[in-house]
C-alpha positions in Angstrom: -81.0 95.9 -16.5 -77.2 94.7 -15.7 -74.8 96.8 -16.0 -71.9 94.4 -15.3 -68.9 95.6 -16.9 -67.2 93.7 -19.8 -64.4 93.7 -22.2 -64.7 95.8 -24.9 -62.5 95.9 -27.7 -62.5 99.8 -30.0 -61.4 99.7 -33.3 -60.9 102.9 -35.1 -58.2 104.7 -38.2 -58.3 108.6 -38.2 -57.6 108.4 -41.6 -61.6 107.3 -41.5 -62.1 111.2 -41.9 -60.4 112.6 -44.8 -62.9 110.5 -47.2 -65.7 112.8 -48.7 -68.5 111.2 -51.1 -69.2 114.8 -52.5 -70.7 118.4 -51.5 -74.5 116.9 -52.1 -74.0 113.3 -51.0 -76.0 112.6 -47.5 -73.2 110.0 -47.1 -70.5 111.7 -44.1 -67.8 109.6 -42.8 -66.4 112.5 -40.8 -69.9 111.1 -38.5 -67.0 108.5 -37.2 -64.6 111.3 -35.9 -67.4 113.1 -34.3 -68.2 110.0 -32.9 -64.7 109.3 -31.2 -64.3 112.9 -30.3 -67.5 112.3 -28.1 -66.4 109.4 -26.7 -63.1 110.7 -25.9 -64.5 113.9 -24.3 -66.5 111.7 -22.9 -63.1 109.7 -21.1 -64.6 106.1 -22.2 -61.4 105.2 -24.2 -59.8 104.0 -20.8 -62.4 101.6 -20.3 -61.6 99.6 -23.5 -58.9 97.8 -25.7 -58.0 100.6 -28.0 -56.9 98.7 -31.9 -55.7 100.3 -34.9 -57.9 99.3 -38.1 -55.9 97.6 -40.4 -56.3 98.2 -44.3 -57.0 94.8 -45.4 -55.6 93.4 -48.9 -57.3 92.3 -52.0 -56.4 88.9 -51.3 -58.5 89.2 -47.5 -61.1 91.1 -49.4 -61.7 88.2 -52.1 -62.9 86.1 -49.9 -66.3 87.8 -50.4 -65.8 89.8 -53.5 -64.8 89.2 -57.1 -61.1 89.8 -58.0 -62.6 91.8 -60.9 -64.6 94.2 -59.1 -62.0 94.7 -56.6 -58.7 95.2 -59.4 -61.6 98.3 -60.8 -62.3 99.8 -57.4 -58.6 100.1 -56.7 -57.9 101.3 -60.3 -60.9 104.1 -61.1 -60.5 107.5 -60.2 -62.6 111.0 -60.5 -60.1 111.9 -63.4 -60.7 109.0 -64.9 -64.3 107.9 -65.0 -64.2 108.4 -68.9 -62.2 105.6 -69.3 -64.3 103.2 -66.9 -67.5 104.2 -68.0 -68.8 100.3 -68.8 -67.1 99.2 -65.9 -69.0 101.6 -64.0 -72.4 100.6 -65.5 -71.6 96.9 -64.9 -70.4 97.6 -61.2 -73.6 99.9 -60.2 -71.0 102.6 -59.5 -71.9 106.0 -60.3 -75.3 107.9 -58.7 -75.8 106.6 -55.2 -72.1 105.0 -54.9 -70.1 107.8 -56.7 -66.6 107.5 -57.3 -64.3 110.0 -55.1 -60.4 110.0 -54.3 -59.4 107.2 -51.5 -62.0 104.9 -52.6 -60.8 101.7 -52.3 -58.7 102.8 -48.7 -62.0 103.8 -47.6 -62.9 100.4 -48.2 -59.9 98.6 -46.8 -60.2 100.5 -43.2 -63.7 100.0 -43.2 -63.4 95.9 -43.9 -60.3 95.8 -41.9 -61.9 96.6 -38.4 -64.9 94.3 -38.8 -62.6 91.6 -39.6 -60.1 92.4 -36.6 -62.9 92.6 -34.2 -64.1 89.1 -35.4 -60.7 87.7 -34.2 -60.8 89.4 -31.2 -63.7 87.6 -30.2 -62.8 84.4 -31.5 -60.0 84.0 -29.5 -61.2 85.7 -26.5 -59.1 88.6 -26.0 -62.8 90.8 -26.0 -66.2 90.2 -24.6 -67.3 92.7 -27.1 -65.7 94.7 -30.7 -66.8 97.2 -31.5 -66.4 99.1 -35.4 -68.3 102.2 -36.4 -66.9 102.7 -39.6 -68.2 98.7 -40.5 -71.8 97.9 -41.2 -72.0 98.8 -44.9 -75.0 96.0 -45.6 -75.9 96.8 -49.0 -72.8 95.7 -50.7 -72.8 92.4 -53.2 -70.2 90.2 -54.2 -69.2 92.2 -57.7 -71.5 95.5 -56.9 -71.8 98.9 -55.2 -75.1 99.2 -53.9 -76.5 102.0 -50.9 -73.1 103.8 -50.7 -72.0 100.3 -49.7 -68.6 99.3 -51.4 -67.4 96.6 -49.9 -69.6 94.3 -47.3 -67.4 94.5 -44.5 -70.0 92.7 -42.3 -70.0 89.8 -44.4 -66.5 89.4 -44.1 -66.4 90.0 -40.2 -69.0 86.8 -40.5 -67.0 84.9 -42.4 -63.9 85.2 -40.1 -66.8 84.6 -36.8 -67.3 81.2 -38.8 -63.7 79.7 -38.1 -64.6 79.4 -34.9 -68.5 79.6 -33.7 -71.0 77.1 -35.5 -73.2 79.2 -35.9 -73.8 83.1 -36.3 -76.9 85.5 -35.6 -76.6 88.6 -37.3 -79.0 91.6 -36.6 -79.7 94.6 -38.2 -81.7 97.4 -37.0 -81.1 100.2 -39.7 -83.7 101.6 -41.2 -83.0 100.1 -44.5 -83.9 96.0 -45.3 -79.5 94.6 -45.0 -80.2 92.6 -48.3 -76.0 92.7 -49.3 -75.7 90.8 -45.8 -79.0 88.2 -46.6 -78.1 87.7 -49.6 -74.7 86.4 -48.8 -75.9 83.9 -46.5 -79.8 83.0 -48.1 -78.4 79.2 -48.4 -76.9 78.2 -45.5 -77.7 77.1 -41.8 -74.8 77.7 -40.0 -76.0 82.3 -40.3 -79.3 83.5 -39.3 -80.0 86.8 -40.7 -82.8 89.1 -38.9 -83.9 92.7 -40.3 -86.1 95.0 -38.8 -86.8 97.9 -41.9 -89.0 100.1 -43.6 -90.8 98.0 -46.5 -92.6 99.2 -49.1 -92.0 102.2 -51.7 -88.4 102.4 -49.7 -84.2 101.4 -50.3 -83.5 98.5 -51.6 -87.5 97.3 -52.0 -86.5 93.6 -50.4 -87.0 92.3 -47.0 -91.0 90.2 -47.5 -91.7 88.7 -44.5 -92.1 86.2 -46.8 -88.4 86.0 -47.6 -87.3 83.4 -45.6 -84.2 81.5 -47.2 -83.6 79.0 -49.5 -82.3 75.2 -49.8 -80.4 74.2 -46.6 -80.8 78.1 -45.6 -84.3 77.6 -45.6 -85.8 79.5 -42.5 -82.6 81.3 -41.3 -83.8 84.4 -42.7 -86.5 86.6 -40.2 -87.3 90.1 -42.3 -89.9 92.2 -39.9 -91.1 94.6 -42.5 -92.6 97.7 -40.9 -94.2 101.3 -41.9 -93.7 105.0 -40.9 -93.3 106.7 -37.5 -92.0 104.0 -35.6 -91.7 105.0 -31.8 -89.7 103.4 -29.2 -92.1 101.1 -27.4 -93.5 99.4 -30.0 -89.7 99.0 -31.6 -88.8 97.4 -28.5 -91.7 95.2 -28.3 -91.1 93.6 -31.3 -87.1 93.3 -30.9 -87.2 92.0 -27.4 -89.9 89.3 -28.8 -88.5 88.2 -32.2 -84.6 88.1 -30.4 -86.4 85.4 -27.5 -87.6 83.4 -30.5 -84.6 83.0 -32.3 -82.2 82.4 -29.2 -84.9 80.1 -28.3 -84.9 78.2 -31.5 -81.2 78.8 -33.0 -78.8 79.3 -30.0 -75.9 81.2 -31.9 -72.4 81.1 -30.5 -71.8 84.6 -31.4 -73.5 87.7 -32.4 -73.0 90.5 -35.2 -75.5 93.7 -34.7 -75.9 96.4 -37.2 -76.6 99.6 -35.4 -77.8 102.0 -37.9 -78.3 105.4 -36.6 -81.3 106.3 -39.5 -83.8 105.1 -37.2 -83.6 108.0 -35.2 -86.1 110.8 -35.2 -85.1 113.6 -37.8 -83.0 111.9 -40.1 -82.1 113.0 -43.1 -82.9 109.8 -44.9 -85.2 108.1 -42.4 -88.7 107.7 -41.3 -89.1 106.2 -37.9 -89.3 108.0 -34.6 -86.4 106.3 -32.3 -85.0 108.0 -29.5 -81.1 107.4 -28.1 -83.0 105.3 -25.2 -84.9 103.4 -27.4 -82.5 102.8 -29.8 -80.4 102.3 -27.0 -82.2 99.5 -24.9 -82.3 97.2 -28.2 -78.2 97.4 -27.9 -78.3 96.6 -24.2 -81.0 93.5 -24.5 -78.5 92.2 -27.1 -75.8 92.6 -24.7 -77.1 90.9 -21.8 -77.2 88.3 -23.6 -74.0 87.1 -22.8 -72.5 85.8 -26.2 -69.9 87.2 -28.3 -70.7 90.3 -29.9 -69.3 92.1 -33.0 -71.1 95.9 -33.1 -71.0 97.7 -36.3 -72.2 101.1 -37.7 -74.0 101.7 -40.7 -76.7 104.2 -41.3 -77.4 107.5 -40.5 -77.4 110.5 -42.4 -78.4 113.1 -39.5 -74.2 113.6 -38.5 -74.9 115.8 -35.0 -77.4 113.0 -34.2 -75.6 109.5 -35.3 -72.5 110.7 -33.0 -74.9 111.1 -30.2 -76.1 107.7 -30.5 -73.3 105.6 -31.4 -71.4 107.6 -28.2 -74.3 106.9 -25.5 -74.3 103.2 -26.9 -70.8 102.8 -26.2 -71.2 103.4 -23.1 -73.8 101.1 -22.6 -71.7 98.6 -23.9 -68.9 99.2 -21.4 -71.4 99.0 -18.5 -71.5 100.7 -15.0 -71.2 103.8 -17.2 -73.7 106.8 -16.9 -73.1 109.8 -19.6 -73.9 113.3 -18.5 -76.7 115.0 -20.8 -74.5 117.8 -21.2 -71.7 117.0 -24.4 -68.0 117.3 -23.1 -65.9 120.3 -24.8 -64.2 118.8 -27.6 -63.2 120.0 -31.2 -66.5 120.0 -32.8 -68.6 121.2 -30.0 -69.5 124.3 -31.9 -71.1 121.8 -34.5 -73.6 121.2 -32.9 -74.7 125.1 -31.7 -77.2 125.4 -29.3 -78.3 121.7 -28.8 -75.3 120.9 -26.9 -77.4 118.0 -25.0 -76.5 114.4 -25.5 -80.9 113.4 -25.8 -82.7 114.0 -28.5 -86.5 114.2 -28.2 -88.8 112.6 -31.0 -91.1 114.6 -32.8 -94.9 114.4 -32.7 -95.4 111.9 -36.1 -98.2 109.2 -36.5 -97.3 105.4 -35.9 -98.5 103.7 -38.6 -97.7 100.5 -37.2 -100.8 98.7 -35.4 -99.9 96.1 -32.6 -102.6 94.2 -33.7 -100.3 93.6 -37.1 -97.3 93.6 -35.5 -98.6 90.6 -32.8 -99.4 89.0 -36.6 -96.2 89.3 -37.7 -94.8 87.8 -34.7 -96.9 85.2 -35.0 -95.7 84.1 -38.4 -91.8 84.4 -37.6 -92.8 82.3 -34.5 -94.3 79.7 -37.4 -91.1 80.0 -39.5 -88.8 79.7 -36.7 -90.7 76.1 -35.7 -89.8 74.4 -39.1 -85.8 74.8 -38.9 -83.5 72.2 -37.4 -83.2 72.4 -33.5 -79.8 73.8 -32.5 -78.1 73.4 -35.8 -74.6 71.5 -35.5 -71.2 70.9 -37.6 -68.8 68.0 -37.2 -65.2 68.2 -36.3 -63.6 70.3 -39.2 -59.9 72.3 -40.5 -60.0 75.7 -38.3 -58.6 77.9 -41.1 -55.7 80.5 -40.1 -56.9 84.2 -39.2 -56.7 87.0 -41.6 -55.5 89.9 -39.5 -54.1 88.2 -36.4 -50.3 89.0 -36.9 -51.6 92.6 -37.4 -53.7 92.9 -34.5 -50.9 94.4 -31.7 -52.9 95.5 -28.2 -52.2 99.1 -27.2 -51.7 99.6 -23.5 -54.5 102.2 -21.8 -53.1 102.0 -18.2 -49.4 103.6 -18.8 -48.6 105.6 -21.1 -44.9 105.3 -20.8 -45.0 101.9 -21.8 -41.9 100.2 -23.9 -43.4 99.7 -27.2 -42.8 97.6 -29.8 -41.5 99.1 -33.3 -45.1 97.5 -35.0 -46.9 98.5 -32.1 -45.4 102.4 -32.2 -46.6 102.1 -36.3 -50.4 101.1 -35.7 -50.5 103.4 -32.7 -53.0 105.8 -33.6 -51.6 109.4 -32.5 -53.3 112.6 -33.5 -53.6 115.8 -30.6 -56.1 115.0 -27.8 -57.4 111.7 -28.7 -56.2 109.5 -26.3 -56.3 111.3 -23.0 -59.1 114.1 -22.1 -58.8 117.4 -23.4 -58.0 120.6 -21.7 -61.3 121.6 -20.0 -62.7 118.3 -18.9 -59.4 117.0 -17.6 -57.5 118.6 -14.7 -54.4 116.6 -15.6 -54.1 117.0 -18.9 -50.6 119.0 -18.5 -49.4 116.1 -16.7 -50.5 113.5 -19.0 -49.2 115.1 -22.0 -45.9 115.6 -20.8 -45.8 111.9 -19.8 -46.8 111.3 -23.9 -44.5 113.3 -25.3 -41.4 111.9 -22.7 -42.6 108.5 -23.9 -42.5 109.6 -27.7 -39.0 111.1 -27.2 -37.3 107.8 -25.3 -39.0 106.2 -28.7 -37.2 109.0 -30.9 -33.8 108.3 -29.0 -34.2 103.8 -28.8 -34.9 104.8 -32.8 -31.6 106.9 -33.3 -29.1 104.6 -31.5 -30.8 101.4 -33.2 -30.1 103.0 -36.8 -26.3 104.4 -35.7 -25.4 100.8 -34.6 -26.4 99.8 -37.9 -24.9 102.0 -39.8 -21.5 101.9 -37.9 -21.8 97.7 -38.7 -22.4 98.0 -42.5 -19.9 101.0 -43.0 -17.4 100.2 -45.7 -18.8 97.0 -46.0 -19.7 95.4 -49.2 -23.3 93.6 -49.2 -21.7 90.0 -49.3 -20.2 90.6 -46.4 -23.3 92.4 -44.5 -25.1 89.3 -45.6 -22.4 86.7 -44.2 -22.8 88.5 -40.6 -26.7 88.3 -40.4 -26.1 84.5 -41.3 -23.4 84.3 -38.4 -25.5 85.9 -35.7 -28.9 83.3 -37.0 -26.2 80.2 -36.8 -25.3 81.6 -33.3 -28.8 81.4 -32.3 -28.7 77.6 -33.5 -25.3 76.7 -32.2 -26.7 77.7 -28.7 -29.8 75.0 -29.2 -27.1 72.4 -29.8 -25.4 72.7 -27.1 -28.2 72.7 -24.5 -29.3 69.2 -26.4 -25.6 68.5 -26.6 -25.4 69.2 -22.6 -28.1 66.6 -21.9 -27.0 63.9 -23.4 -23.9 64.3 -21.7 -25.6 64.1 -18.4 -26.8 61.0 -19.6 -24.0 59.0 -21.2 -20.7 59.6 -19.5 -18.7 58.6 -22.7 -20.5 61.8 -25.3 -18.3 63.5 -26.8 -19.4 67.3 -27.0 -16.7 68.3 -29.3 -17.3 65.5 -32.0 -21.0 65.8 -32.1 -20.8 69.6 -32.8 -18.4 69.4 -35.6 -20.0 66.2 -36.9 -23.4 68.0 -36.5 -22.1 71.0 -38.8 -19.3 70.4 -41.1 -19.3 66.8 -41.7 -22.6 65.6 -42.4 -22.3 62.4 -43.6 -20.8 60.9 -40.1 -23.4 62.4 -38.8 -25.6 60.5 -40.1 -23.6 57.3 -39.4 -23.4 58.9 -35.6 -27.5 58.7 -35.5 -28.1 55.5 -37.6 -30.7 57.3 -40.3 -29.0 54.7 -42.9 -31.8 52.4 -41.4 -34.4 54.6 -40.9 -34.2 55.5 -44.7 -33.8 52.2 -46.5 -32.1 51.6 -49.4 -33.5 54.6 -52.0 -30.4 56.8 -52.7 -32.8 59.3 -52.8 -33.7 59.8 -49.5 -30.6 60.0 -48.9 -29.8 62.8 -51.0 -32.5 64.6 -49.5 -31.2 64.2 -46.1 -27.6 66.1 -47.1 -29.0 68.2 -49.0 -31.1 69.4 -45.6 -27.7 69.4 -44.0 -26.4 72.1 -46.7 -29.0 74.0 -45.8 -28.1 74.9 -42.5 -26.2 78.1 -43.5 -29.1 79.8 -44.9 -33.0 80.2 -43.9 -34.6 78.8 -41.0 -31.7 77.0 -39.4 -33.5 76.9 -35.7 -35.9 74.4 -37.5 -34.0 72.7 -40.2 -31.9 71.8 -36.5 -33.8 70.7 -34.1 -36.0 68.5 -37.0 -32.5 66.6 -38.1 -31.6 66.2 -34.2 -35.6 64.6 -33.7 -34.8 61.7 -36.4 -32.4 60.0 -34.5 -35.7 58.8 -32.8 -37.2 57.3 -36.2 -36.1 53.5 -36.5 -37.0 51.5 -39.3 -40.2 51.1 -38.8 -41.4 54.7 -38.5 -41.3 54.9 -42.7 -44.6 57.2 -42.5 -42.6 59.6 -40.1 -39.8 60.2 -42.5 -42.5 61.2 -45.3 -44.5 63.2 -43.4 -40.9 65.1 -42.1 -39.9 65.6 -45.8 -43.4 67.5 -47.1 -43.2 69.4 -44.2 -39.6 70.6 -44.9 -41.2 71.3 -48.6 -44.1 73.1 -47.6 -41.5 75.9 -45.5 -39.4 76.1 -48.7 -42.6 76.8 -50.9 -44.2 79.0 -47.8 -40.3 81.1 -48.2 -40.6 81.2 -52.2 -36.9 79.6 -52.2 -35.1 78.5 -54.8 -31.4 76.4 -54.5 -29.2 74.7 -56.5 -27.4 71.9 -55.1 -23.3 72.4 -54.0 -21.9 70.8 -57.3 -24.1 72.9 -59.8 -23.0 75.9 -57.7 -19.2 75.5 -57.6 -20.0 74.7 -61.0 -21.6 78.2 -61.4 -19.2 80.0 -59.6 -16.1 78.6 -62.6 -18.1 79.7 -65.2 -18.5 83.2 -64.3 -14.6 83.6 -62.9 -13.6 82.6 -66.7 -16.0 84.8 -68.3 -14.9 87.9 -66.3 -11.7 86.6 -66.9 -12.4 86.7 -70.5 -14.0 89.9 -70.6 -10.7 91.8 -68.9 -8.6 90.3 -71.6 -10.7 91.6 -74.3 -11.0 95.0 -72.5 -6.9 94.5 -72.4 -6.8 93.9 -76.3 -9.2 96.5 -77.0 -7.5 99.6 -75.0 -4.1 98.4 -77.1 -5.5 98.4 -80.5 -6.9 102.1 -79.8 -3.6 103.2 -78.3 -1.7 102.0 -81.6 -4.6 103.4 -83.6 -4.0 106.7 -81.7 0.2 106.6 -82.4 -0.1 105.5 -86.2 -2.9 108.9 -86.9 0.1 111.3 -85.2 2.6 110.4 -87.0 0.4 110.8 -90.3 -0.3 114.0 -89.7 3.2 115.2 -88.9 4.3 114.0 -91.9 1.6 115.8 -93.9 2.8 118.5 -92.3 6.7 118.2 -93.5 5.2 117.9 -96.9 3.4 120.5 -96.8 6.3 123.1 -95.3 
């Protein structure tokens, strides 16, 4: 078995733990803390790409789910079920997927990694992602199903797609991944393959005779199986289905589902895994050599699921033996006396016969024959990535790294869970002085940055705070012009620096006499029109651009007609992309009349006004003293 290390990518939020389905529910994300406390105690975070995961929006999320369900899992709350109860019955929200304060964040971290460990891999930053708070399989398009929300697995898929043709996904939890099936049943570009409990069991799908439908026909392998699984004959059966389909299919890239409920004495489970066996269907996968996208999922056992989701990340890194003995850490006295990494299985009845299992083999072998060899796609639109401007890489090797102002915000930063804890590493002292040194100089950078600020828009109005961030972006593109303005000088002796600036700037029009547009354009005033109006633009949004486009079209000649388009709907799209809106410089001078009369207007009634009152005021006093002489 290799052991060759690799790059491995770790997503995780520590916000993961303060979600709680209810006091009964077997359903614990706080299994995902335990988890990362292991494998900090543990020291494996050095060895990987430590990431941030991202809350994704609705608009990342729709790509999968209906706008509907997602608008009612972001409104409903525990206060307010009342009010949602058909919504509830139409969303299979209630009993197994109960509603509970933070639902739809839960959801949004939980998509988030899966979808930034996709990009990851697709752009080969990572040999391997890994997510444990992903693999929720049970989810559909506009329902909860399982304690599955939100199917961030199909997403992660969806986002391998961009880049790999096509996509094996695995899933060895206990339960048939029908959210994930379902999602791709008619299409040849994802094989799905599901090794469950079938029968009287959650969700009651996964035939062997399930196999896919219409173009997808074939791309689904379900290996149905009965009680007391043990590790050998698991093995046997993964080891031999995985060679068939990587014989057949050949994906590009890999998403395993690693459901812990397969181990012995879960809560919810029936099988009879061990951390090795479990263990050594992660590693064959691995050794594969392809990119891979690990997920959680199952596993209602807590103690147990961060045992085995810890071990297998080591695995994953490679060259990387634990100890049996679990590392002093927060929740050490969780797990009371069976401080030991292994669990042993217990003495259960397989119910599985090899002579049925060879059977089943046999017919998935049959299934696999009838699909297209090596499934291809033609040249096609590689679509943008949904969390890629998100993703920012968090430096392991020194931690008194300069950080970027994003990069200090998706830090994750809670006591002890980045470098060793207090018994288990000698240095610890010295590494958190380092770390809170390094958060200081931050604190300081901060201070001074918001002072400068402040001392630059003090007694300032806001026109005039706006007119000086437009100056220092026209610096920026004055600079450009004369570097272009510089070459051409070294080229023709007789350029005129001076004149091409201010023509450049001020004077547009002999400008455009200066690069002979005119005949580029033709003879449509309309163009033309366009053209300075892109000139009166320079003052205000994306002036770098707007630039060095008008300096690349003294190239076009009159014969480049196509060129000129093709500049002008780019221009368009940027001004859409910017939602922004402009009038041109008559209307506006036109504008700015009208309101100077108006006001003007306004103070001369306000004038009027205050008179009238004052000789309103005069004429009641001198009625009243007068009443007053009569009176006396």
């Amino acid at each position: 078995m290799s052991r060759n290390k690799k790059r491995v990518a770790y997503f995780y939020n520590s916000d993961i733990e303060q979600f709680y389905y209810g006091y009964e529910h077997p359903m614990k994300p706080q299994r995902i803390r335990l988890t990362h406390d292991l494998i900090t105690g543990y020291e494996l975070l050095p060895k990987m790409q430590i990431y941030r995961s991202n809350r994704t929006t609705i608009k990342d999320l729709s790509l999968f789910h209906s706008y509907e369900y997602l608008d009612f899992l972001q409104q409903v709350k525990p206060d307010q079920k009342d009010n949602f109860l058909e919504m509830m019955d139409k969303f299979n929200v209630g009993e197994d997927s109960p509603i509970f304060d933070g639902l739809f964040g839960f959801c949004q971290i939980s998509a988030g990694g899966s979808i930034g460990a996709a990009t990851k891999l697709n752009h080969g930053l990572a040999d391997i992602a890994i997510n444990w708070a992903g693999g929720l399989h049970h989810a559909k398009r506009s329902e909860a199903s399982g304690f599955c929300y939100v199917n961030d697995i199909v997403l992660g898929i969806m986002e391998l797609l961009k880049y790999h043709p096509r996509v094996l996904y695995i899933d060895i939890d206990i339960h048939h991944g029908d959210g994930v099936e379902e999602a791709f049943y008619t299409t040849d570009r994802v094989m799905t393959c599901s090794f469950h409990k079938y029968g009287d069991y959650f969700p009651g799908t996964g035939n062997i005779k399930d196999i896919g439908y219409g173009k997808g026909k074939d791309y689904s392998v379900n290996f149905p199986l009965n009680d007391g699984m043990d590790d050998q004959s698991y093995v046997y059966i993964f080891k031999k289905t995985i060679d068939l389909i990587m014989h057949y299919y050949q994906p590009s890239a890999i998403v395993l589902q690693c459901g812990a409920d397969t181990l012995t004495g879960d809560r919810l489970g029936c099988f009879n895994l061990s951390l090795k066996g479990h263990g050594e269907c992660v590693t064959y996968i691995r050794n594969l050599n392809k990119p891979l996208l690990i997920l959680g999922g199952g596993g209602y056992t807590v103690k147990n699921v961060a045992r085995c989701w810890a071990y297998e990340t080591s695995l994953l890194i490679g060259d990387c033996e634990l100890p049996n003995r679990l590392p002093e850490g927060d929740f050490l006295e969780y797990y009371g006396n069976e401080n030991k990494l292994h669990i042993k299985p217990i003495t259960m009845k397989n119910l599985n016969e090899k002579s049925k299992l060879d059977y089943l083999l046999m017919q998935i072998q049959n299934n696999l024959k009838e699909i297209e060899a090596v499934p291809s796609i033609g040249n096609r639109y590689i679509p943008e990535d949904t969390l890629s401007d998100e993703i920012e890489d968090i430096e392991q090797n020194s931690i008194d790294v300069t950080w970027s102002q994003k990069l200090f915000e998706t830090y994750v930063q809670s006591d002890k869970e980045f470098f060793g804890n207090k018994g288990s590493d000698p240095n610890y002292k010295f590494k958190e002085q380092n770390y809170q040194k390094s958060n200081n100089k931050k604190d300081e950078k901060k201070k001074k940055l918001q002072n400068n600020r402040l001392k630059n828009t003090k007694h300032k109005s806001p026109n005039k705070i706006k007119k000086k961030l437009i100056e220092e972006k026209f610096n920026g593109a004055m600079l450009q012009l004369k570097r272009k303005a510089t070459i051409e000088l070294s080229k023709n002796t007789t350029f005129n620096k001076k004149d091409f600036l201010f023509n450049q700037i001020q004077k547009p029009e002999k400008a455009i006499k200066i690069f002979n547009i005119e005949t580029s354009i033709g003879s449509n005033p309309n163009d033309k029109n366009r053209l300075l109006h892109n000139q009166q633009m320079l003052f205000r949004k994306r002036k770098n651009y707007y630039l060095n486009t008008f300096l690349d079209l003294k190239n076009i000649t009159s014969n480049n007609q196509k060129q000129m388009n093709s500049y002008f709907r780019l221009r368009n799209k940027h001004l859409n992309a910017l939602n922004f809106k402009f009038k041109p410089v008559r209307q506006r001078k036109q504008s700015t009349k009208l309101l100077k009369k108006k006001l003007k207007n306004q103070k001369k009634n306000e004038n009027e006004n205050e008179n009238n009152e004052s000789v309103n005021v005069k004429i009641q006093n001198i009625s009243q003293q007068q009443k007053k002489i009569r009176n006396n």
